[in-house]
N, C-alpha and C positions, 0 to 999 in steps of 0.2 A: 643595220645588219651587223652582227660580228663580224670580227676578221677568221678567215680563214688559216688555220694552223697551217694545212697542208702548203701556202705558200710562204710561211716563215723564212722559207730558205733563200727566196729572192729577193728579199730585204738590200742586199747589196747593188741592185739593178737603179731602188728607187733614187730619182734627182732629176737635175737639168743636164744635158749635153749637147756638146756641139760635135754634129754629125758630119764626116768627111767619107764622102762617096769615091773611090776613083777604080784605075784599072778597068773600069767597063765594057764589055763587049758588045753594049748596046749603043754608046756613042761615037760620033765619026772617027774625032782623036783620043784615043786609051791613056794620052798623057792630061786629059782633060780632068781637073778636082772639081767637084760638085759640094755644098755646104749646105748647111742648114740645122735646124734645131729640132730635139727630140724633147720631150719630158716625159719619165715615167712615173708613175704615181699609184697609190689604192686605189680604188672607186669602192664605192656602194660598202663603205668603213672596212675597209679589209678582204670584202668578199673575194674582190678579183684584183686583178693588178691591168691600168690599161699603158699604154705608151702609144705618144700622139706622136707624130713624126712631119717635119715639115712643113712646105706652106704649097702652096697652090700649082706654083710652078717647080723652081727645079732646087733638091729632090722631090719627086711629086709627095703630096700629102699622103698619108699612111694610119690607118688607126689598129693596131692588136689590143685584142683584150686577150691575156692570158686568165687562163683558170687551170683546174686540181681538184680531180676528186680524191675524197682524203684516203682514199684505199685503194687509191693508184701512185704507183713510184713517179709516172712520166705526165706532163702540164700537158695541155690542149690550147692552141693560140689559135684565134680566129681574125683573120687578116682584110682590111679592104681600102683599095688606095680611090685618089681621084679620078683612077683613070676607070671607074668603075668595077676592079678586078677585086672578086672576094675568092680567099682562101684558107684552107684550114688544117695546121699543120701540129704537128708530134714535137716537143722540144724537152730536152733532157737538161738540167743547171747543176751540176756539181763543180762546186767552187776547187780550179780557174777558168773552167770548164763550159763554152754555151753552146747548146747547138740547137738546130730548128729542123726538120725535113718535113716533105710530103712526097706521097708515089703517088703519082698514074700515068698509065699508058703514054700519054701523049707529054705529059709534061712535070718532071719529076725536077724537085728541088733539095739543095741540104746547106745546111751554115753550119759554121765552125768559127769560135771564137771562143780567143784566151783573153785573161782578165789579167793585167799587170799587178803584181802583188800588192799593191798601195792603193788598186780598185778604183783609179783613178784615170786610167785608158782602156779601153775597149778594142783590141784588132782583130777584125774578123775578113771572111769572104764568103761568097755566096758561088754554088757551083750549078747548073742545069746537066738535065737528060731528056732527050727526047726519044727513048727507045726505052723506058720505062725502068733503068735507071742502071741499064747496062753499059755504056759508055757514060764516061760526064765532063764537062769543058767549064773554065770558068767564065762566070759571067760579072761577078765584082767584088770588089773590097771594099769594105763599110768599118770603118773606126769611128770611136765614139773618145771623147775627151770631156770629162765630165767637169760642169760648172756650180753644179749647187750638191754639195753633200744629202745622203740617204736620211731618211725618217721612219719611224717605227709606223706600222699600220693602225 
């Protein structure tokens, strides 16, 4: 397949990292760091971009496949971890700029992360709603420290 023009702009995403989970409001102690490794990469020559996330246990495994249609401004990421959980959210990337959401009723989510200018840290956090996205609390901070430099699609 070609690559996809419409994801040129995430070109800065692709590499290896090492992924630091903390802040959580899902673990006993919130002082607790969780680790592990992401890689994001092309797939299918450029078509999409996936990012593999993790191993088995902790942070649990994660696979997105981002995509872009090319006469839409906003990407479509399609989410599903080990613990059987698929989902599928809205994300907007303008450079230092990431962010992810989904709505519904019962469980609404958003991420927010800036990109250090040298595109070499990742700090972001992850916020939940459960009333359909009229309150929200956080739920974690996820930074990313990147190990292997970007490559063209």
């Amino acid at each position: 397949m070609k690559p996809n023009p419409a994801l040129a702009g995430l070109t800065p995403l692709v590499g290896d990292w090492v992924m630091e989970l903390h802040r959580a409001s899902f673990l006993p102690d919130p002082e607790t760091k969780l680790t592990g490794t992401v890689a994001i990469d092309w797939t299918e020559g450029g078509a999409a971009m996936v990012m593999r996330q993790g191993d088995r246990e902790h942070p649990q495994s994660a696979t997105w496949i981002i995509g872009r249609d090319e006469s839409d401004t906003g990407y479509r990421v399609m989410y599903a971890d080990g613990r059987g959980v698929s989902r599928i959210y809205d994300m907007s990337f303008d450079w230092p700029q990431w962010r992810m959401w989904r709505a519904t009723a019962d469980f609404s989510q958003r991420y927010e992360a800036t990109i250090d200018d040298d595109g070499l840290v990742v700090r972001g956090y992850w916020q939940k709603s459960f009333d359909a996205g009229t309150t929200w609390e956080h739920d974690f901070n996820i930074d990313y420290v990147r190990v292997r430099p970007p490559e063209g699609p």
